[in-house]
PyMOL commands that place a pseudoatom at each C-alpha (Angstrom):
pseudoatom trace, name=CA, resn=UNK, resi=1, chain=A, elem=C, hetatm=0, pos=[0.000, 0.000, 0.000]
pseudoatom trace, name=CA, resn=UNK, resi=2, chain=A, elem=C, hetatm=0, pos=[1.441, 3.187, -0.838]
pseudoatom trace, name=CA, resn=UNK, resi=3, chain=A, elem=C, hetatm=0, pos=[2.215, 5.955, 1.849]
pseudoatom trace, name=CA, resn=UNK, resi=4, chain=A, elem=C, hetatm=0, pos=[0.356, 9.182, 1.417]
pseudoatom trace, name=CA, resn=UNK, resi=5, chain=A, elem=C, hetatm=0, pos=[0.960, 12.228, 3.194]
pseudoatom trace, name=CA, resn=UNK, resi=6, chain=A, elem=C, hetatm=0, pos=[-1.936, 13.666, 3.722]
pseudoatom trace, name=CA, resn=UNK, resi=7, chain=A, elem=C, hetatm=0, pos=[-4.859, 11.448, 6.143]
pseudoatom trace, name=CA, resn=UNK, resi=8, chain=A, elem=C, hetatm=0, pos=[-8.421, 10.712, 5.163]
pseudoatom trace, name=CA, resn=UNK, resi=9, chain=A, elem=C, hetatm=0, pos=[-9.826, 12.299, 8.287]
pseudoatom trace, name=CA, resn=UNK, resi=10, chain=A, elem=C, hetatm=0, pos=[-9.300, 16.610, 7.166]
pseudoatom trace, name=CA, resn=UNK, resi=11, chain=A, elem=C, hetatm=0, pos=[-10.255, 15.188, 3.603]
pseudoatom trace, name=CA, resn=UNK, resi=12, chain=A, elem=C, hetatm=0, pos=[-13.617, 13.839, 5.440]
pseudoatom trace, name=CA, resn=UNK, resi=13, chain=A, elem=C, hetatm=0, pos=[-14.309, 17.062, 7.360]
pseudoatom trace, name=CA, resn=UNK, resi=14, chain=A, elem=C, hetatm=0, pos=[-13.966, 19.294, 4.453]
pseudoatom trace, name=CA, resn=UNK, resi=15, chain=A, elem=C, hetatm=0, pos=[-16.545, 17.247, 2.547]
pseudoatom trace, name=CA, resn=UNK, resi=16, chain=A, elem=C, hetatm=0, pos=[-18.902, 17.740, 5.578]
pseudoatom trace, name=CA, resn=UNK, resi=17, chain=A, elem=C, hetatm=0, pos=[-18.097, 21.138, 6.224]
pseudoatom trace, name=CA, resn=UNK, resi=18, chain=A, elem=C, hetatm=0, pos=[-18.861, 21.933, 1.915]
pseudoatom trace, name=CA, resn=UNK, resi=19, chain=A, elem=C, hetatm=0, pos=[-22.152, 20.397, 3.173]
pseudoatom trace, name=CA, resn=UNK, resi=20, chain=A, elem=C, hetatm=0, pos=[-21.938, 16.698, 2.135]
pseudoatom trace, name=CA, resn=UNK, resi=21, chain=A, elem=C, hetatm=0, pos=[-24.627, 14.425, 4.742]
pseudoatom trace, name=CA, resn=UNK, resi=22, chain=A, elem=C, hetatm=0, pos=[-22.558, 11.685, 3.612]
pseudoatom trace, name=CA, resn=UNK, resi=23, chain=A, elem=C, hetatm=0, pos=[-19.484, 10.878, 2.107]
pseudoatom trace, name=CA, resn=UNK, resi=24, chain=A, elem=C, hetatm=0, pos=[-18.347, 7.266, 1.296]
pseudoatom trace, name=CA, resn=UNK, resi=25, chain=A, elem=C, hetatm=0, pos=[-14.892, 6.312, 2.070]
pseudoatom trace, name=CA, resn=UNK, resi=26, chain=A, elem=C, hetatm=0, pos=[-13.893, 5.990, -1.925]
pseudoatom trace, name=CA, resn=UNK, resi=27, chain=A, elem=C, hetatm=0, pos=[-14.474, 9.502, -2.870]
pseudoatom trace, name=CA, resn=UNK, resi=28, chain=A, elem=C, hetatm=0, pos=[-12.568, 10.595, 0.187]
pseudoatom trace, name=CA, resn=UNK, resi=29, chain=A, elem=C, hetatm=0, pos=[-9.789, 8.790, -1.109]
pseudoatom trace, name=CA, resn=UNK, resi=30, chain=A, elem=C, hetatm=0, pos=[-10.054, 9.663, -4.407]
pseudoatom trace, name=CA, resn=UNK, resi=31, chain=A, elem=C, hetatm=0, pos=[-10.042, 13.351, -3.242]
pseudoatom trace, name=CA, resn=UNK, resi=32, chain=A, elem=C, hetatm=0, pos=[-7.340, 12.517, -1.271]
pseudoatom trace, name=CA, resn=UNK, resi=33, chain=A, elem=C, hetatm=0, pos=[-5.580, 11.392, -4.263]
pseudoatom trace, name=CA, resn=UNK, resi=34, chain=A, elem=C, hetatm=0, pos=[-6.153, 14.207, -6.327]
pseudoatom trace, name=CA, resn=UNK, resi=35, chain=A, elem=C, hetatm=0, pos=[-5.125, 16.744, -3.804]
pseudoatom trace, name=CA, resn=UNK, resi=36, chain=A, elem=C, hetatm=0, pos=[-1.928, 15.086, -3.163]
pseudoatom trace, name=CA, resn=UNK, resi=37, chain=A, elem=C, hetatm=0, pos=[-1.472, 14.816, -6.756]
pseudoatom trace, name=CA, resn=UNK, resi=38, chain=A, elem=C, hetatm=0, pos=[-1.808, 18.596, -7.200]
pseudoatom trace, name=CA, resn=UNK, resi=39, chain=A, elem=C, hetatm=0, pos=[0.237, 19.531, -4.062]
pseudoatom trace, name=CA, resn=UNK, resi=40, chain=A, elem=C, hetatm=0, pos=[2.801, 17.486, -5.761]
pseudoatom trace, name=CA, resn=UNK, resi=41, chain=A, elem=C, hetatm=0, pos=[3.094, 18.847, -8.767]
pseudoatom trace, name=CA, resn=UNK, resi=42, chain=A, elem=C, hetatm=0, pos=[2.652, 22.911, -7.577]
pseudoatom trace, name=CA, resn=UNK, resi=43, chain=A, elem=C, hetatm=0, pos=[5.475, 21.983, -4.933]
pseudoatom trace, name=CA, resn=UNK, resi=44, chain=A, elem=C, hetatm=0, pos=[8.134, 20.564, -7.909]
pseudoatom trace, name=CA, resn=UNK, resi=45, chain=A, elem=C, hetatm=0, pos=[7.419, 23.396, -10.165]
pseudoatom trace, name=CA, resn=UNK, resi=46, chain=A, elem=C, hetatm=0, pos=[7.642, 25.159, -6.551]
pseudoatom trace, name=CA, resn=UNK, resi=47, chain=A, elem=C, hetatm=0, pos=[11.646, 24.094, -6.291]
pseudoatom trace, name=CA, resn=UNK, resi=48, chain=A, elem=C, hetatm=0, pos=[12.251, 24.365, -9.758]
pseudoatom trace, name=CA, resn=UNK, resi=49, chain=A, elem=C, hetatm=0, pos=[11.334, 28.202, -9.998]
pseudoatom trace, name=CA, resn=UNK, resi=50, chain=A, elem=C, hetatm=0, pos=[13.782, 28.663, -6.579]
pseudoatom trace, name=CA, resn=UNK, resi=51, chain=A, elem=C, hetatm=0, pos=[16.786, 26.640, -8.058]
pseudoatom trace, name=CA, resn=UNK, resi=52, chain=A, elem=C, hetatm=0, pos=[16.240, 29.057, -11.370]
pseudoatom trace, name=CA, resn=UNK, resi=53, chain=A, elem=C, hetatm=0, pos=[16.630, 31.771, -9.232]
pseudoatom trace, name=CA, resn=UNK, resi=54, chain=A, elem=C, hetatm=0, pos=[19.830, 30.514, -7.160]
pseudoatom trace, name=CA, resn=UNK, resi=55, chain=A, elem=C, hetatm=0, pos=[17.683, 30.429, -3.829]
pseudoatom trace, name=CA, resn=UNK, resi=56, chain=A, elem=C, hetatm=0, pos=[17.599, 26.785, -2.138]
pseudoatom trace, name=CA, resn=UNK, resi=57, chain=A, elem=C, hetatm=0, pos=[14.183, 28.604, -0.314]
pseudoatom trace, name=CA, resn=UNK, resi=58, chain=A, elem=C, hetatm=0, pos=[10.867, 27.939, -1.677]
pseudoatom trace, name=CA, resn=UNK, resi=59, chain=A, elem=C, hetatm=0, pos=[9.089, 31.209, -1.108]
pseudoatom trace, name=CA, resn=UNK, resi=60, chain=A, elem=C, hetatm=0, pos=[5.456, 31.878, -1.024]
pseudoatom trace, name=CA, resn=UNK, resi=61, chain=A, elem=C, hetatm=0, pos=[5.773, 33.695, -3.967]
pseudoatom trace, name=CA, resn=UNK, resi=62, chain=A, elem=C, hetatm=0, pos=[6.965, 30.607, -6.047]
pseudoatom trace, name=CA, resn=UNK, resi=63, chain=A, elem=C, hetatm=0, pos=[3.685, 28.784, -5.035]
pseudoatom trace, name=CA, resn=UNK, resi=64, chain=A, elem=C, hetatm=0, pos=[1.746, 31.921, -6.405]
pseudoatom trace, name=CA, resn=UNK, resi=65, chain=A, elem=C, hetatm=0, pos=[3.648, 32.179, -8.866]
pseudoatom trace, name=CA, resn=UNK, resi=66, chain=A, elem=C, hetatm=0, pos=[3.493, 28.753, -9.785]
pseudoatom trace, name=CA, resn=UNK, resi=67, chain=A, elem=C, hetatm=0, pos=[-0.361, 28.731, -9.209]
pseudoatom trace, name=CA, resn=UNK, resi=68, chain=A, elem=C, hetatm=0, pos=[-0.892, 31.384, -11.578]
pseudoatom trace, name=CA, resn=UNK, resi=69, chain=A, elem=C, hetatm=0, pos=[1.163, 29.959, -14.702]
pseudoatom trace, name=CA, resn=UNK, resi=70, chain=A, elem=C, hetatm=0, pos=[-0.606, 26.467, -13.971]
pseudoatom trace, name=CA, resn=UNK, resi=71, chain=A, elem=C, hetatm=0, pos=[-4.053, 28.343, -14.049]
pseudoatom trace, name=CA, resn=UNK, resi=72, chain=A, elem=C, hetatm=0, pos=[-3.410, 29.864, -17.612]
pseudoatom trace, name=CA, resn=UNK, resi=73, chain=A, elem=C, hetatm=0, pos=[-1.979, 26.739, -18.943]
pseudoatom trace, name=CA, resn=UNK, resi=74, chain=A, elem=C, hetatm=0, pos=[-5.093, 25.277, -17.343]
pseudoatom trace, name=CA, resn=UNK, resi=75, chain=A, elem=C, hetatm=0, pos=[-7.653, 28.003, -19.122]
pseudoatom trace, name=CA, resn=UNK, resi=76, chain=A, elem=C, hetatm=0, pos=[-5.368, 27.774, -22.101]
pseudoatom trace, name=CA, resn=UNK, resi=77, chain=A, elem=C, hetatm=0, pos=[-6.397, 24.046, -22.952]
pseudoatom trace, name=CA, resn=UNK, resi=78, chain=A, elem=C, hetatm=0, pos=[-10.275, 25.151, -23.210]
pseudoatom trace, name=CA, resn=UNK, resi=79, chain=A, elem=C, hetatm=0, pos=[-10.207, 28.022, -25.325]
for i in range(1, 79): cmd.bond("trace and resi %d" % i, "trace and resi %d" % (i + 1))
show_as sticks, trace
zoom trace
């Protein structure tokens, strides 16, 4: 089984506080999943954009900034 870094439990509670009644265990985990998949790829492009700039620091600023070329890539695909 692999190891995943983030637990079902906050995955759960955000359902229920978005307003699910119910939420079965397989979408949590496919939620899960997803999020960890997306963390994952923002945090690599994350270190990528520091190394470029000769900082061994991920800043906030590299997440935003790494956010905001991921969301026009994103709305790129559809238009």
């Amino acid at each position: 089984m692999p190891e995943h870094d983030i637990p079902l439990a906050p995955i759960d509670r955000i359902l229920h506080k978005a307003g699910a009644e119910r939420v079965s265990e397989e979408a949590v985990i496919v939620l899960r999943d997803i999020l960890e998949s997306i963390a994952y790829e923002i945090a690599t492009r994350s270190v990528e954009l520091a190394k470029h700039a000769g900082r061994k620091t991920v800043t906030a600023e590299d997440i935003k900034t790494v956010i905001r070329i991921l969301r026009c890539i994103y709305l790129s695909t559809y238009v």
